[in-house]
Backbone and ligand atoms as CSV (ligand in chain L), in Angstrom:
chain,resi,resn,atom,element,x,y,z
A,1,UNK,N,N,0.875,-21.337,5.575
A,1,UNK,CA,C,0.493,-20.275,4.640
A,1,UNK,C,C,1.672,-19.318,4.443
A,2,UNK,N,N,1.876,-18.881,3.252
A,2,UNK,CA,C,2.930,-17.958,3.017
A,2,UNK,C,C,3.128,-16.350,4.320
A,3,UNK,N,N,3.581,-15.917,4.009
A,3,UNK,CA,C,4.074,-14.669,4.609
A,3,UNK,C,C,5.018,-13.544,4.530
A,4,UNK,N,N,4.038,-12.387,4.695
A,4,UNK,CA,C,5.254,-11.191,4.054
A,4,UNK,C,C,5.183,-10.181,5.169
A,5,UNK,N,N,6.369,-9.892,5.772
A,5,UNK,CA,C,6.591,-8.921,6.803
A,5,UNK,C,C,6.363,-7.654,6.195
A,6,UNK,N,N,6.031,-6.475,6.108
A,6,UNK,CA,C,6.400,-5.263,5.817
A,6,UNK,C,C,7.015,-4.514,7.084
A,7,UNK,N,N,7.982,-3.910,6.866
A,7,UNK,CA,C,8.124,-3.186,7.850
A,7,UNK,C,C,8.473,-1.584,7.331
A,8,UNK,N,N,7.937,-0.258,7.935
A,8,UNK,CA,C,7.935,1.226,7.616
A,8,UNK,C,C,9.040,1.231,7.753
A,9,UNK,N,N,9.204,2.732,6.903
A,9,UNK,CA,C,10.957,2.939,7.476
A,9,UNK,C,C,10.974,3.570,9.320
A,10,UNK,N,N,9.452,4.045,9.537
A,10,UNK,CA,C,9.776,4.375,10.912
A,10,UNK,C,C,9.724,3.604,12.110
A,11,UNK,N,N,9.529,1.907,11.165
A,11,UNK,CA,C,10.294,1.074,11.963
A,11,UNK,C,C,8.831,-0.123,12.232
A,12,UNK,N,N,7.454,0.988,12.335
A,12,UNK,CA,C,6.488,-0.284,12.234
A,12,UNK,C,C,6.284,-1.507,11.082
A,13,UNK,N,N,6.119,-2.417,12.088
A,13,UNK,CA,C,6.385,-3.595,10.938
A,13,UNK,C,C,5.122,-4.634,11.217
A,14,UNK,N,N,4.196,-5.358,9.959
A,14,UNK,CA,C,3.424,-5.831,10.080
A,14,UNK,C,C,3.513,-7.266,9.305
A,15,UNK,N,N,2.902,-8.188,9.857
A,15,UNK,CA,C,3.109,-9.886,8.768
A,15,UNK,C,C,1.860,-10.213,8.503
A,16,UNK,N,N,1.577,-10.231,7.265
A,16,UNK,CA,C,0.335,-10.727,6.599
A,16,UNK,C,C,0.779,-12.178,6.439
A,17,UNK,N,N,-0.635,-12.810,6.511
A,17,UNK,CA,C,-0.924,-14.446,5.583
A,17,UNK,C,C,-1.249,-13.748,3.902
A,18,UNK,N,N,-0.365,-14.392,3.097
A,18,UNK,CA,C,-0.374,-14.243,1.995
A,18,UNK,C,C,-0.749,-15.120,1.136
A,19,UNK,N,N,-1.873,-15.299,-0.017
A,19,UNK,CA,C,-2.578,-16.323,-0.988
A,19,UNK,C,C,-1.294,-16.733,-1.742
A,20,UNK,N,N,-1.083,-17.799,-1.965
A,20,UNK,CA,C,-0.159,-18.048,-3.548
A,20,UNK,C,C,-0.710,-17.861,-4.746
A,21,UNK,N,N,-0.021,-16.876,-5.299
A,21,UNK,CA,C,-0.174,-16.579,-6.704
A,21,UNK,C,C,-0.610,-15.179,-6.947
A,22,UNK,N,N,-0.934,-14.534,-5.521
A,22,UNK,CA,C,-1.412,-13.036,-5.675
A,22,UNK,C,C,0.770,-12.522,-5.543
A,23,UNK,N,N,0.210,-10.853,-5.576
A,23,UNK,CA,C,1.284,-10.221,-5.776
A,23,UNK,C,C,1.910,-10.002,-4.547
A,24,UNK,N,N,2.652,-9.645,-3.939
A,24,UNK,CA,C,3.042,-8.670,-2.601
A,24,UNK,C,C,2.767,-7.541,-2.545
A,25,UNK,N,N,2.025,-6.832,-3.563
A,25,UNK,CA,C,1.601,-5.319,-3.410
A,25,UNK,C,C,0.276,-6.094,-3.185
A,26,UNK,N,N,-0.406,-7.601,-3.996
A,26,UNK,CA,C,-2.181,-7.725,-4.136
A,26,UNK,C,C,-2.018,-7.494,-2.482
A,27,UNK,N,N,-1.325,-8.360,-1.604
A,27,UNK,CA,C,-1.472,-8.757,-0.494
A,27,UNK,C,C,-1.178,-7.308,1.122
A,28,UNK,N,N,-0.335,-6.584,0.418
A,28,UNK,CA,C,-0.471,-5.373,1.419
A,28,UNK,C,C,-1.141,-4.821,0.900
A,29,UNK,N,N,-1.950,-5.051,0.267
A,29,UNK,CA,C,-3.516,-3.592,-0.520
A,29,UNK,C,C,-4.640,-4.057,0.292
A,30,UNK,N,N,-4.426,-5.556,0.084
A,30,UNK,CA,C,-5.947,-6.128,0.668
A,30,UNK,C,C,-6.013,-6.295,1.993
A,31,UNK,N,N,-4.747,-6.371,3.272
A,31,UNK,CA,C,-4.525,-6.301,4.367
A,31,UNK,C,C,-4.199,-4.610,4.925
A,32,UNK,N,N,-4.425,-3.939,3.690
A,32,UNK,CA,C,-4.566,-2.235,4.366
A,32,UNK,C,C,-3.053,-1.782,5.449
A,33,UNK,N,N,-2.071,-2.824,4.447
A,33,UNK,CA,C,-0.566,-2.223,4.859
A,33,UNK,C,C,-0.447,-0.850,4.688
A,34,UNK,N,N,0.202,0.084,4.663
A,34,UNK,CA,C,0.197,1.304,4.485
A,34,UNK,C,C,1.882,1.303,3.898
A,35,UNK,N,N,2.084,1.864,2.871
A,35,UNK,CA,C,2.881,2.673,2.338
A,35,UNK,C,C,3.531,1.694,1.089
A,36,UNK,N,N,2.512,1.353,0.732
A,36,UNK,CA,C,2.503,0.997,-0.601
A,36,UNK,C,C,1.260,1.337,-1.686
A,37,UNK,N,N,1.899,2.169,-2.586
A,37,UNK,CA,C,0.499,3.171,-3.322
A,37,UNK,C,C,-0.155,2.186,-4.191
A,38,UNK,N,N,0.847,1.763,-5.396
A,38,UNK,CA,C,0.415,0.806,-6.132
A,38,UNK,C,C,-1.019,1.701,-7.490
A,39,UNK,N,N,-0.213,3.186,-7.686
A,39,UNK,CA,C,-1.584,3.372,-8.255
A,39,UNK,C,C,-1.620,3.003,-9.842
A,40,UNK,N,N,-1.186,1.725,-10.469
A,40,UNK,CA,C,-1.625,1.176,-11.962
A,40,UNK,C,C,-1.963,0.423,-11.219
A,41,UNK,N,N,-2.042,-0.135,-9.823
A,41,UNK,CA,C,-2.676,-1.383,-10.254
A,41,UNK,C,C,-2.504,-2.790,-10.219
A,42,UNK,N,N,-0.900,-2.623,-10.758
A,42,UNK,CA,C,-0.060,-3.455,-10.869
A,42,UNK,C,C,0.285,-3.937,-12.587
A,43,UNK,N,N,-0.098,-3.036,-12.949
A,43,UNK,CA,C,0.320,-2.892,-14.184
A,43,UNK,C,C,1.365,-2.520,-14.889
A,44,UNK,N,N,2.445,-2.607,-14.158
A,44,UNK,CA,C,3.890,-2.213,-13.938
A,44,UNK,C,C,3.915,-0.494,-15.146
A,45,UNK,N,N,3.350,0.383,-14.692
A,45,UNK,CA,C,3.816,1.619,-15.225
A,45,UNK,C,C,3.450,2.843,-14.328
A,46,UNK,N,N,3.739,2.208,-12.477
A,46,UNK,CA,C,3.857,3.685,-11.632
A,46,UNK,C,C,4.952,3.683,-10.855
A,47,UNK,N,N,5.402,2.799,-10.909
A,47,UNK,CA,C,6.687,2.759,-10.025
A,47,UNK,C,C,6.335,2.720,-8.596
A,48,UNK,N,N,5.046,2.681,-7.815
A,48,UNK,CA,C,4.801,3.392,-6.155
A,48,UNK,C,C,4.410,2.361,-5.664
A,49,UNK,N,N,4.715,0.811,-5.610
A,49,UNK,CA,C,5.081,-0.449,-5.517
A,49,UNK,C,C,6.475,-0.619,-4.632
A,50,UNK,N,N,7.194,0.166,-5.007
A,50,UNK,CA,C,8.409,0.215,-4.662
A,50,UNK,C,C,9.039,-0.803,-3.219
A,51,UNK,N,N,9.541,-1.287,-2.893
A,51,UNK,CA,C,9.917,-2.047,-1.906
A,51,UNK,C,C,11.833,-2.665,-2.195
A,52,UNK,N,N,12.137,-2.241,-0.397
A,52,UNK,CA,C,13.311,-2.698,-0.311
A,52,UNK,C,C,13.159,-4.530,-0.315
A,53,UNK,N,N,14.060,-5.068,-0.255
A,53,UNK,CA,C,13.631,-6.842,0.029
A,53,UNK,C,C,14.598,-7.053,0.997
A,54,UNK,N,N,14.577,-7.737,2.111
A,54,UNK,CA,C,15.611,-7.910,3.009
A,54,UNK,C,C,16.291,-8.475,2.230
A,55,UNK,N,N,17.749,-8.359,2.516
A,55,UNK,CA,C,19.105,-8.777,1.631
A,55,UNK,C,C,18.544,-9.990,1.815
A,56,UNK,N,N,18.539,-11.066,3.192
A,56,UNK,CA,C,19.127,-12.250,3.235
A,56,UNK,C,C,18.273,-13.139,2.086
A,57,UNK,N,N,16.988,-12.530,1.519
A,57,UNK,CA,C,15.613,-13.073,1.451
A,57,UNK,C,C,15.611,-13.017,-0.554
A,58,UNK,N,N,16.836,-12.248,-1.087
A,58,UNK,CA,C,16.588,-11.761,-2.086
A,58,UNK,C,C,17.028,-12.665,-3.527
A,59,UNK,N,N,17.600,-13.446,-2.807
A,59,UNK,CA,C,18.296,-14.720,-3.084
A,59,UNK,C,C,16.902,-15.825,-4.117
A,60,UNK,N,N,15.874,-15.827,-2.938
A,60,UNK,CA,C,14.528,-16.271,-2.989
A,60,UNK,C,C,13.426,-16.483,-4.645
A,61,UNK,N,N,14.036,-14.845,-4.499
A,61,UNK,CA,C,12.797,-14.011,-5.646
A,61,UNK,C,C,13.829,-14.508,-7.072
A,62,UNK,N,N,12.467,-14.995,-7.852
A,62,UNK,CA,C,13.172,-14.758,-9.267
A,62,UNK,C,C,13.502,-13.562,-10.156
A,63,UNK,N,N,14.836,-13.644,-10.399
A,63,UNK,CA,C,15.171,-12.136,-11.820
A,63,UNK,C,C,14.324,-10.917,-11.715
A,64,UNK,N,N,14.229,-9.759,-11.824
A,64,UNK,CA,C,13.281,-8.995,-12.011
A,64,UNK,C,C,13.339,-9.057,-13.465
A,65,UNK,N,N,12.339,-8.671,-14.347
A,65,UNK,CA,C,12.391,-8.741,-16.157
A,65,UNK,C,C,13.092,-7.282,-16.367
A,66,UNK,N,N,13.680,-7.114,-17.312
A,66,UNK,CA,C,13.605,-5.848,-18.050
A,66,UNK,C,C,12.811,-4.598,-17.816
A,67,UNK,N,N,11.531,-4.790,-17.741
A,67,UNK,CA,C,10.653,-3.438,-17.746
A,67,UNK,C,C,10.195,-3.223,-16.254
A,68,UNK,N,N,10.460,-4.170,-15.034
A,68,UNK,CA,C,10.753,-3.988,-13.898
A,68,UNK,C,C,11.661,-2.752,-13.522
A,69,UNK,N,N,12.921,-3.552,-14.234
A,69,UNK,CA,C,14.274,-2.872,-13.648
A,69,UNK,C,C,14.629,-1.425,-14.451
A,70,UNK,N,N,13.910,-1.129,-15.745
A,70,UNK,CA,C,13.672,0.328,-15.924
A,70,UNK,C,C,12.498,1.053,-15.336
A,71,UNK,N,N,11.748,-0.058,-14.976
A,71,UNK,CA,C,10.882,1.346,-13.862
A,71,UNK,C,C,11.346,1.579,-12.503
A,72,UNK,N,N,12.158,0.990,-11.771
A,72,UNK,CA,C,12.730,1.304,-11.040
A,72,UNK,C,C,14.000,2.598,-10.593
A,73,UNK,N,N,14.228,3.272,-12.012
A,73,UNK,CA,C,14.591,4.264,-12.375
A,73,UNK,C,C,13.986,5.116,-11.556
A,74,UNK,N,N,12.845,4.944,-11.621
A,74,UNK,CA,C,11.971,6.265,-11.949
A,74,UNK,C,C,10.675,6.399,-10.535
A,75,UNK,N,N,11.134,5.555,-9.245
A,75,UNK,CA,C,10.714,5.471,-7.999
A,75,UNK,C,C,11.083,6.494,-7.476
A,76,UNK,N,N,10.375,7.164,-6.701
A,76,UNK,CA,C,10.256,8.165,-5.667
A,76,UNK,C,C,11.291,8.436,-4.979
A,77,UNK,N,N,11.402,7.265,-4.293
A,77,UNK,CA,C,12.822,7.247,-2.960
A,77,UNK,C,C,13.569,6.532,-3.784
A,78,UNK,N,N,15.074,6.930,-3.552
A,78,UNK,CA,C,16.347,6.547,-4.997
A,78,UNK,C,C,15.856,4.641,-4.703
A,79,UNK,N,N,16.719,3.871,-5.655
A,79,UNK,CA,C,16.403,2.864,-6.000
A,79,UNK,C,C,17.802,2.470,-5.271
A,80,UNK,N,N,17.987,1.086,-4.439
A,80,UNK,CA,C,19.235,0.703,-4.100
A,80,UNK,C,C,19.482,-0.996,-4.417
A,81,UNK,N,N,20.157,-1.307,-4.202
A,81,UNK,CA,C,20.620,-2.924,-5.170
A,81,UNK,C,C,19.463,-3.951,-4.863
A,82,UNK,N,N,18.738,-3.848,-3.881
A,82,UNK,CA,C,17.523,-4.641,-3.324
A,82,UNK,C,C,16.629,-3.969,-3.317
A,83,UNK,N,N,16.328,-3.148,-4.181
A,83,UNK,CA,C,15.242,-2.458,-4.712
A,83,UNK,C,C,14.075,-3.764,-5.879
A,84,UNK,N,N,12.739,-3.427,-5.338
A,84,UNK,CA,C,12.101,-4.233,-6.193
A,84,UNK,C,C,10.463,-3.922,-6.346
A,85,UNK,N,N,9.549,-3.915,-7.568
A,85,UNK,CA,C,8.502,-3.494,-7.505
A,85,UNK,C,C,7.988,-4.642,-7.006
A,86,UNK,N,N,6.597,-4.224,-5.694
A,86,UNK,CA,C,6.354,-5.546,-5.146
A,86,UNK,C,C,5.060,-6.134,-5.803
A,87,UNK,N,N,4.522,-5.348,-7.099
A,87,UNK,CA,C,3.316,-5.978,-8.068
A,87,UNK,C,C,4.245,-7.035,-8.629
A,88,UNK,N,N,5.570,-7.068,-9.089
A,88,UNK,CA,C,5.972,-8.148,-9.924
A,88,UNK,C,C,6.810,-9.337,-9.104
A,89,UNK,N,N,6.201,-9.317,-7.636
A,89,UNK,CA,C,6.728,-10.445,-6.331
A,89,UNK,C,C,5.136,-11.475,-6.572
A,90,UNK,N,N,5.591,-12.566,-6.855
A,90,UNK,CA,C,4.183,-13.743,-6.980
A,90,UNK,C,C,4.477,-14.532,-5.504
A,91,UNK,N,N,3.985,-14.267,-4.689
A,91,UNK,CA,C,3.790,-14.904,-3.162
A,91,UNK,C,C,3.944,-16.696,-4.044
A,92,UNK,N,N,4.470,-17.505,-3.011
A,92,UNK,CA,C,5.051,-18.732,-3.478
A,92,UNK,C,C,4.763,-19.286,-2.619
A,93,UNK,N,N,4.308,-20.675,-2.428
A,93,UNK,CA,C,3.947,-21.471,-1.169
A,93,UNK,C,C,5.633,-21.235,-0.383
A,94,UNK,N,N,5.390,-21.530,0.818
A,94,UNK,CA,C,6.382,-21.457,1.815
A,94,UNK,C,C,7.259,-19.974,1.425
A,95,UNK,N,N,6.473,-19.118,1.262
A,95,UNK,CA,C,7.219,-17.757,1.446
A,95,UNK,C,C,7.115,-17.306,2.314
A,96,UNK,N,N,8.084,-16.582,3.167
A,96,UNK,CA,C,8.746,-15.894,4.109
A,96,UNK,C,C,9.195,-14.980,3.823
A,97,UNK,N,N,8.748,-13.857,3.303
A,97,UNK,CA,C,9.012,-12.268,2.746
A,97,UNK,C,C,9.122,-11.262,3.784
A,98,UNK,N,N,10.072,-10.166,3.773
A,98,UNK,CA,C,10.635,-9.660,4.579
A,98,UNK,C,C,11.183,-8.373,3.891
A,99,UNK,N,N,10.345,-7.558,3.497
A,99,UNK,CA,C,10.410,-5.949,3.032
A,99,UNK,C,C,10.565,-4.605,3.762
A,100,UNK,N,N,10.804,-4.003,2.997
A,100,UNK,CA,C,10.119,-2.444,3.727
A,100,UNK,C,C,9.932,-1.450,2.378
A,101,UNK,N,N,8.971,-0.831,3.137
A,101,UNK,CA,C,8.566,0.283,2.225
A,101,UNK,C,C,9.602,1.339,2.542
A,102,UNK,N,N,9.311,2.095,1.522
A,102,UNK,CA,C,10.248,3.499,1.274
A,102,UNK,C,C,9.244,4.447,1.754
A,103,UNK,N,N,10.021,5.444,2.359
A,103,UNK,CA,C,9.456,6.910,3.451
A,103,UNK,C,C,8.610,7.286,2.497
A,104,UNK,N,N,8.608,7.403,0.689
A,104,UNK,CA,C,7.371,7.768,0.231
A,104,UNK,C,C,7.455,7.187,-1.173
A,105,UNK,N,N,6.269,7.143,-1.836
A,105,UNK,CA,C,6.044,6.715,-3.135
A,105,UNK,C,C,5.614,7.204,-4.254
A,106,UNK,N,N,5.714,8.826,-3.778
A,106,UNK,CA,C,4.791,9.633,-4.791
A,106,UNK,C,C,6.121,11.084,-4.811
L,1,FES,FE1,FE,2.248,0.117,-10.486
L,1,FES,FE2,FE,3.594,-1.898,-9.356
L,1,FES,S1,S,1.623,-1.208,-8.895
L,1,FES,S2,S,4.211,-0.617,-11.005
């Protein structure tokens, strides 16, 4: 079964079993990860999704689109090169995801 680490920035870190085809925000919402707000929805227009991606792992993920990478502008905690909203991450059979949330999202 797939899998996505989250880990806080204060260092707690948790690994969900993840469905294929849900999001990486569906999957820390429904496992009651903490520090991912997610309040559209996943309707890509709040930015509080926000997630670092471990470098080695980033390779993995396809392109972010266009309207990804301008809402990423506009995230809480500054945005850095492995910055990524985790509503627009589609869990993939044999995923091995390896994030962290940002100190805040609002
Ligand atoms: Fe709102 Fe991802 S949940 S942009």
């Amino acid at each position: 079964m797939p899998k996505v680490t989250y880990t806080e920035t204060a260092g707690n870190c948790r690994t969900v079993d993840a469905n294929v085809g849900d999001s990486v925000m569906e999957s820390a919402v429904r496992n009651g990860v903490p520090g991912i707000v997610a309040e559209c929805g996943g309707s890509l227009s709040c930015a509080t999704c926000h997630v670092y991606v471990e470098e080695a792992d980033l390779a993995s993920l396809p392109p972010m689109g266009e309207m990804e990478d301008e809402m990423l502008w506009g995230t809480a905690e500054d945005r850095r090169p492995n910055s990524r909203l985790s509503c627009q991450l589609k869990v993939a059979d044999g995923m091995d995801l390896r994030v962290t949330t940002p100190a805040t999202q609002v």
